[in-house]
Backbone bond lengths (Angstrom), bond angles and torsions (degrees), N, CA, C in turn:
res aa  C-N    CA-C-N  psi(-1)  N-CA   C-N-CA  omega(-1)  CA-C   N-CA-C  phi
1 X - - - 1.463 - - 1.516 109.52 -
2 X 1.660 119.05 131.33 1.188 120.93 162.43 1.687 134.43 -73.82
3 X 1.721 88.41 -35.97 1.678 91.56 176.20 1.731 100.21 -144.85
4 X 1.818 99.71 155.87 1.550 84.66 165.05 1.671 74.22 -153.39
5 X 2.042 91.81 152.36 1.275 120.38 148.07 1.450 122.74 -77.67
6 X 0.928 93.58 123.19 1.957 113.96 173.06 2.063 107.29 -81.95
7 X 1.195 98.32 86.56 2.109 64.67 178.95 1.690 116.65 -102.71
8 X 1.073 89.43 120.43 1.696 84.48 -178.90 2.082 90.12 132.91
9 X 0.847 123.03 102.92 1.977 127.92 147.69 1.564 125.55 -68.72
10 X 1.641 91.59 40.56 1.887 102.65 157.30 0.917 111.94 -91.60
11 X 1.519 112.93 163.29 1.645 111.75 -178.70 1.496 107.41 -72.85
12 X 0.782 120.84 2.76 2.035 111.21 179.58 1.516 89.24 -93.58
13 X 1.351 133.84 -52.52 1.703 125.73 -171.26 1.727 93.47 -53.06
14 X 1.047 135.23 -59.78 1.388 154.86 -115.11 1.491 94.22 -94.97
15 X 2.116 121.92 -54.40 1.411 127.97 131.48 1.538 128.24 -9.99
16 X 1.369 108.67 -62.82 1.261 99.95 177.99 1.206 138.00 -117.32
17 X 1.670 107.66 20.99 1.453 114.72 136.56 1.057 128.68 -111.37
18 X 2.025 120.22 35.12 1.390 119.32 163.84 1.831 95.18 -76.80
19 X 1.839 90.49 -53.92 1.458 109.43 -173.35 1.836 116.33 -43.94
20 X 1.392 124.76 -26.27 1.028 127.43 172.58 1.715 115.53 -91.47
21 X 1.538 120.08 -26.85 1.033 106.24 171.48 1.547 128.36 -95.18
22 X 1.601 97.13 15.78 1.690 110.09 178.76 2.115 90.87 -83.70
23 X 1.126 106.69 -41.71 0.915 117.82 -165.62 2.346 111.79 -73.40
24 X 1.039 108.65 14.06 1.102 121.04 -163.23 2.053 135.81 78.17
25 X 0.954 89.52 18.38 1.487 92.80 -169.99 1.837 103.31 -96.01
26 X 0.980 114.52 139.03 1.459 121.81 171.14 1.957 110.88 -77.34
27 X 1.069 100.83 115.96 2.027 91.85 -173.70 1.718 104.75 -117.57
28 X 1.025 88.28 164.33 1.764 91.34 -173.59 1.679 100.72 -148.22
29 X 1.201 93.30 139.46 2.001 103.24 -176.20 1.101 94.67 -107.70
30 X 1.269 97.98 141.96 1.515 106.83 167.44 1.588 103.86 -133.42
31 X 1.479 105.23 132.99 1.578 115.15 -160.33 0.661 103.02 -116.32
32 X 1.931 142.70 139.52 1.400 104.37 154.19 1.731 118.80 -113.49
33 X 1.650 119.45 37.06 1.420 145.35 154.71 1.523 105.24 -61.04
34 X 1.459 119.08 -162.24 1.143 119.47 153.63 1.385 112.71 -119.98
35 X 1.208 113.85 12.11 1.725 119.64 164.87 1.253 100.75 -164.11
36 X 1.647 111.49 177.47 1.203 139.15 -146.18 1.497 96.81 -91.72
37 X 1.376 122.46 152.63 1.365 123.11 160.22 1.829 100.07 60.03
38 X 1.283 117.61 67.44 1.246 91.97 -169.58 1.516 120.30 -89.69
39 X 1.170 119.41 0.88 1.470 133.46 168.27 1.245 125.08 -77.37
40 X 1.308 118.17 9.31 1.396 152.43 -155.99 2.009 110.74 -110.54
41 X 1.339 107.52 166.14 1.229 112.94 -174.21 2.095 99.18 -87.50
42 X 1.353 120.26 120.75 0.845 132.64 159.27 1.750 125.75 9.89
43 X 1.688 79.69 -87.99 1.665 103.50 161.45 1.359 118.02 -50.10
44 X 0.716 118.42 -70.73 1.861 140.87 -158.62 1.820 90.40 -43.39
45 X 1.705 110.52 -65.49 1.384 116.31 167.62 1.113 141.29 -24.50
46 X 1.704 95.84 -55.29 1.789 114.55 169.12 1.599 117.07 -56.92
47 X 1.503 95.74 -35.24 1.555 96.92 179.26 1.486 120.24 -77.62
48 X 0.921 111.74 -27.74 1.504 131.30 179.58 1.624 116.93 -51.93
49 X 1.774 90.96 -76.52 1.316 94.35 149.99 1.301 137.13 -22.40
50 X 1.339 113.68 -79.62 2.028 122.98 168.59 1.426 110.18 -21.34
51 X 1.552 107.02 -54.86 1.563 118.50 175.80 1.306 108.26 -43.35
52 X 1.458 115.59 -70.99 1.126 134.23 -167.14 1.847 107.80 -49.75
53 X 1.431 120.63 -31.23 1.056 116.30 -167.16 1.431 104.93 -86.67
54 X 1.033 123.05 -23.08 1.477 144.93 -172.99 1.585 102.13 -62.16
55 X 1.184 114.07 -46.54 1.388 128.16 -171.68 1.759 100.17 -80.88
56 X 1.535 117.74 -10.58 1.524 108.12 -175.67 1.266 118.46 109.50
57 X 1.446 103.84 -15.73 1.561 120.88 -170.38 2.109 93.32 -51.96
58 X 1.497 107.45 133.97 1.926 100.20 164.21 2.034 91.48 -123.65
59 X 1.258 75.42 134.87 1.951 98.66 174.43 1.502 101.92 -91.89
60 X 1.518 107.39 150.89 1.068 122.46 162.99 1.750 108.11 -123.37
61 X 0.828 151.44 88.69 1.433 159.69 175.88 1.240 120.63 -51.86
62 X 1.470 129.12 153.09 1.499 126.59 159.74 1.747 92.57 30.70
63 X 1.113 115.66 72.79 1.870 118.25 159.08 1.646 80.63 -154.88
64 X 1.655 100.92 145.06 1.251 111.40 167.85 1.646 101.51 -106.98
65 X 1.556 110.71 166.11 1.858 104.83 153.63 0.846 117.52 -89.10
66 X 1.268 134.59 137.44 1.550 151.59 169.73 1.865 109.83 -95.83
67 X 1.226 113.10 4.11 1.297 98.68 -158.22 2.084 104.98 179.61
68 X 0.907 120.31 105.53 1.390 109.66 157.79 1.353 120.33 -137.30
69 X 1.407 125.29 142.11 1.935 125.43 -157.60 1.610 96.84 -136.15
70 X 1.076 124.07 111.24 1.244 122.87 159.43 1.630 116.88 -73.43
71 X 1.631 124.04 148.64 0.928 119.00 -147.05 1.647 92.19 -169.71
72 X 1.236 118.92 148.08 1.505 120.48 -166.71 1.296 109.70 -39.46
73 X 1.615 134.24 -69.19 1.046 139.77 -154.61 1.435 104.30 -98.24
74 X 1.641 133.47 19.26 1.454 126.33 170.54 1.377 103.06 160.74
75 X 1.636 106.90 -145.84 1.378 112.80 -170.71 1.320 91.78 -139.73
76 X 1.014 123.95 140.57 1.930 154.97 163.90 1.624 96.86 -90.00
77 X 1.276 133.05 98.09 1.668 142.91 141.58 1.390 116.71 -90.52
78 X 1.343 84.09 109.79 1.863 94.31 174.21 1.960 102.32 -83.07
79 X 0.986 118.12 151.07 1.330 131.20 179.16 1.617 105.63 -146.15
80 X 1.026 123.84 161.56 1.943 156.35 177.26 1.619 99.23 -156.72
81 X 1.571 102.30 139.56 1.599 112.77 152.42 1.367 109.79 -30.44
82 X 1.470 112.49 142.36 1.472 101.15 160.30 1.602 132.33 -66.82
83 X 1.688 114.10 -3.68 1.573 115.72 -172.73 1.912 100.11 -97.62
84 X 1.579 100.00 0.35 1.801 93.86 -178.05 1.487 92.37 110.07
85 X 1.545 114.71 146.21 1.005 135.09 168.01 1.524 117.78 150.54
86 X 1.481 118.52 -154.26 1.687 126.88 174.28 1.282 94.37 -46.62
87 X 1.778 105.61 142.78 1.307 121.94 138.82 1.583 106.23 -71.14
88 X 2.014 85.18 132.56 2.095 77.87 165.55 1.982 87.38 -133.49
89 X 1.536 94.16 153.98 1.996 99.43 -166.21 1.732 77.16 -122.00
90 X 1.559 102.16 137.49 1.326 126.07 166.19 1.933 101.70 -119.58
91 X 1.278 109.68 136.17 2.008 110.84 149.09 1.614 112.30 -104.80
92 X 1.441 100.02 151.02 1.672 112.01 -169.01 1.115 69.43 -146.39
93 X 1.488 108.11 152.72 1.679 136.85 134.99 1.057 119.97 -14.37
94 X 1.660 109.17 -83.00 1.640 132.26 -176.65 1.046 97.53 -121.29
C-alpha cells in the first residue's frame, strides 16, 4: 500500500497506522476534534502527535467525512471542515 486514510484520531486508528506506516505506507488522519485522542490529557496528545509526525504521519483536523466510495483501485473520501465549508475529495489505497 501507498497511502491510507485513518478516519477517526483514536488510539486504535492511530495503532494501525503507526503499524502501516512503519511498514512504508504514507497515512493520513482525519479527525473531526481539533486534536487527536481527544479524551486524553492535553499535553500527552500534543506530544504524541510530534511523534506521530516524525514518522510521516499528515493530520487533517476539525474536517469531518461527508462521503467515502470504494472503487477498484482505492477509496474516494470526501471531507469539509468540521464547522461547514468546501468539499475537498482525496483517493488512498485503503
Amino acid at each position: 500500500l501507498k497511502t491510507m486514510a485513518v478516519v477517526g484520531g483514536g488510539v486504535i486508528g492511530l495503532e494501525m497506522g503507526s503499524v502501516w506506516s512503519r511498514l512504508g505506507t504514507d497515512v493520513t488522519v482525519i479527525e473531526f476534534m481539533d486534536r487527536l485522542c481527544p479524551s486524553m490529557d492535553v499535553e500527552v496528545t500534543k506530544k504524541f502527535q510530534t511523534t506521530l509526525k516524525k514518522q510521516g504521519f499528515k493530520f487533517q483536523l476539525k474536517t469531518k467525512v461527508m462521503e467515502s466510495k470504494v472503487e477498484d483501485d482505492g477509496v474516494v473520501v470526501k471531507t469539509e471542515a468540521s464547522a461547514g465549508g468546501k468539499e475537498k475529495e482525496a483517493k488512498y489505497d485503503v
